[in-house]
C-alpha positions as a Markdown table, in Angstrom:
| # | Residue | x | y | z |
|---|---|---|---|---|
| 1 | Unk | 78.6 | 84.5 | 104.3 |
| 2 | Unk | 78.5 | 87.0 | 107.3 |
| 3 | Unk | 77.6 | 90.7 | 106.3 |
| 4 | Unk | 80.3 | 91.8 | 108.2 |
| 5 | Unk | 82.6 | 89.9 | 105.5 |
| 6 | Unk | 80.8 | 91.3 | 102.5 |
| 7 | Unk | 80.8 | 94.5 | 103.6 |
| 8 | Unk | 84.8 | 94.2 | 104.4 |
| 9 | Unk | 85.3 | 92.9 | 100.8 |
| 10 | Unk | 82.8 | 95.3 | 99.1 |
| 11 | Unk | 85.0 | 98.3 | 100.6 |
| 12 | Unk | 88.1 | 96.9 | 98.8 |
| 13 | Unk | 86.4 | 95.9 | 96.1 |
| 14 | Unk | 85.0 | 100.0 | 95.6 |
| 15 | Unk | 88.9 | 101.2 | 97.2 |
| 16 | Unk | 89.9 | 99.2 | 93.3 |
| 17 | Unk | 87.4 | 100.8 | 91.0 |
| 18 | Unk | 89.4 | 103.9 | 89.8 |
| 19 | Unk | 92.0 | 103.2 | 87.0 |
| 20 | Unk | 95.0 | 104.6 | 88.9 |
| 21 | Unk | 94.4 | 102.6 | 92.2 |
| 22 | Unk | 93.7 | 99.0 | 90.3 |
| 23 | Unk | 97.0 | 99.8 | 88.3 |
| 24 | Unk | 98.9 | 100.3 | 91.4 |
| 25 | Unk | 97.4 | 96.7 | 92.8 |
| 26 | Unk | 98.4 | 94.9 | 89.6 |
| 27 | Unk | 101.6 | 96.5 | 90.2 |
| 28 | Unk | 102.0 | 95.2 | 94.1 |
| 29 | Unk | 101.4 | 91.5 | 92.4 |
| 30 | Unk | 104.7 | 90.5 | 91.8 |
| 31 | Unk | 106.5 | 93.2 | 94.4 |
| 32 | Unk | 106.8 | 95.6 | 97.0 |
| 33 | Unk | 107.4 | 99.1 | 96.0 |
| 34 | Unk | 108.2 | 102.6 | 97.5 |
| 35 | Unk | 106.3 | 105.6 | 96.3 |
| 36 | Unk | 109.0 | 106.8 | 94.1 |
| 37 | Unk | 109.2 | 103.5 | 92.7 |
| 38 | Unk | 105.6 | 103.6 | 91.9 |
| 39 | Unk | 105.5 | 107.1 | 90.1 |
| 40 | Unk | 108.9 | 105.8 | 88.1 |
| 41 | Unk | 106.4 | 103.1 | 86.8 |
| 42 | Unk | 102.9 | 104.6 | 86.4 |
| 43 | Unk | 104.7 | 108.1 | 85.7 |
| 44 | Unk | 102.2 | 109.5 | 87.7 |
| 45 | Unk | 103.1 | 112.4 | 90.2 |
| 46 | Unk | 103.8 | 111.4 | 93.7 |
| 47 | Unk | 101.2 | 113.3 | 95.5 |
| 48 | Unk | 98.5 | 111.5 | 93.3 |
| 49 | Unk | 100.0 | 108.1 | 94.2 |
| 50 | Unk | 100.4 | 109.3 | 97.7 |
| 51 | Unk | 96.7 | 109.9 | 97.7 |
| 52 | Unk | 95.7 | 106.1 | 96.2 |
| 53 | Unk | 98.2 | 104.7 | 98.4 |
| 54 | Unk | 96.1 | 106.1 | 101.1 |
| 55 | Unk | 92.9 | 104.8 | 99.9 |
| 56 | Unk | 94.2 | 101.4 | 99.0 |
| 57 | Unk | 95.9 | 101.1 | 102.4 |
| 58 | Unk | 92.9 | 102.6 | 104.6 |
| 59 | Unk | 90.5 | 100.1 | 102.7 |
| 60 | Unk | 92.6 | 97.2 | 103.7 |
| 61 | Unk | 94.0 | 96.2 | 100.1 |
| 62 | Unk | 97.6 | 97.2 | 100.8 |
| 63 | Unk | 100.1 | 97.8 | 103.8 |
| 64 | Unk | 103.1 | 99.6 | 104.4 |
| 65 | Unk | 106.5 | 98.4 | 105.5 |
| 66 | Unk | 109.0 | 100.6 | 107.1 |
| 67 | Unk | 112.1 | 99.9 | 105.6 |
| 68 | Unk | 114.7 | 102.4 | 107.3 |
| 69 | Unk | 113.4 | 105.9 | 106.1 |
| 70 | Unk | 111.5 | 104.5 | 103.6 |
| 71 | Unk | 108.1 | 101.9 | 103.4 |
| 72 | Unk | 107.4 | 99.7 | 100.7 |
| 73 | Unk | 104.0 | 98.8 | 99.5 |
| 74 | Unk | 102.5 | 95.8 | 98.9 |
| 75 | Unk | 99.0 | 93.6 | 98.7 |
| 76 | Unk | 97.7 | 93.5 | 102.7 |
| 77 | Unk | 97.0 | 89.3 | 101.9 |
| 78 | Unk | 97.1 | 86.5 | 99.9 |
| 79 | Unk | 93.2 | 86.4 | 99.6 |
| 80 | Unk | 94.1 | 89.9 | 97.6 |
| 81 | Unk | 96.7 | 88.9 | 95.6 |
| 82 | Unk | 94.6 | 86.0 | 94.4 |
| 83 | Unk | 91.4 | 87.9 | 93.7 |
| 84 | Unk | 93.9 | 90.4 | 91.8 |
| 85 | Unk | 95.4 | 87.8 | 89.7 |
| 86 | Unk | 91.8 | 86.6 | 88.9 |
| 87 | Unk | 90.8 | 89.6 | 87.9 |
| 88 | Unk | 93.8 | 90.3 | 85.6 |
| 89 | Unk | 93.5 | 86.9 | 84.2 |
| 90 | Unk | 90.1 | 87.9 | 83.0 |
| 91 | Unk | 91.3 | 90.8 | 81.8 |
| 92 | Unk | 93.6 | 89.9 | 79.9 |
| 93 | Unk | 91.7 | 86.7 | 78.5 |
| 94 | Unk | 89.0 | 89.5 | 77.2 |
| 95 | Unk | 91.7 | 91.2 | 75.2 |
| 96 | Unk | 92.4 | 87.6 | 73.2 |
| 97 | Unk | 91.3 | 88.3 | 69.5 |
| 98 | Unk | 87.3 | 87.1 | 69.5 |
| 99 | Unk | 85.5 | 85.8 | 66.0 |
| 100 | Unk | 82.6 | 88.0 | 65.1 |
| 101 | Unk | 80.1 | 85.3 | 64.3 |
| 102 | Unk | 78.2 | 86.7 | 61.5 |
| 103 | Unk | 81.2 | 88.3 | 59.7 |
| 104 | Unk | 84.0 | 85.9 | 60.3 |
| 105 | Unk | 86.6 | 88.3 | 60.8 |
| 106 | Unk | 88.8 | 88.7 | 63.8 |
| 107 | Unk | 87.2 | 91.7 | 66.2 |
| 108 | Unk | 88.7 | 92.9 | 69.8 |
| 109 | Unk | 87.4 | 93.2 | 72.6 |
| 110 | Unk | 87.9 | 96.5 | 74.8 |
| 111 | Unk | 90.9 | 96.7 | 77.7 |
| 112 | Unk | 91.3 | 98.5 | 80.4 |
């Protein structure tokens, strides 16, 4: 792979490693959403999710679409939205109910 395309991907991949940001993305999986729409959902305070947006969408992992006075948010690719649902998938398979092999009993594993 070129370094150019590492590089691209590693800045998206860093723009994704604070809670509040990959929440948002999981978010943008299904749907476009407004700002307002976002808060409503995280109930998180628009200028914080005005400031992720930012960092998401400067990074490459989300765009904007004007929508009359408003713009709607969602994942810049389907490249993203694929490595997204990956990465949820995992998630998500990590929180199934694991046997401890020396006890026997049911332990869980840690979520986000």
């Amino acid at each position: 792979m070129e370094r150019r395309v590492l590089e691209n991907y590693s800045e998206k991949i860093k723009a994704l490693g604070h809670p509040v940001r990959l929440r948002i993305a999981f978010e943008l999986l299904d749907h476009d959403f407004t700002v307002n729409e976002i808060c409503r959902k995280l109930s998180i305070a628009q200028a914080t999710i005005s400031q992720h947006l930012s960092i998401l969408r400067n990074r490459g992992v989300i765009i904007g679409n004007r929508n009359g006075t408003s713009i709607s948010y969602g994942l810049a690719s389907n490249n993203m939205k694929e490595m997204l649902m990956q990465l949820k998938k995992s998630i998500n398979d990590s929180s199934v109910p694991a046997k401890d092999s020396k006890s026997k009993s049911t332990t869980f594993k840690n979520t986000i």
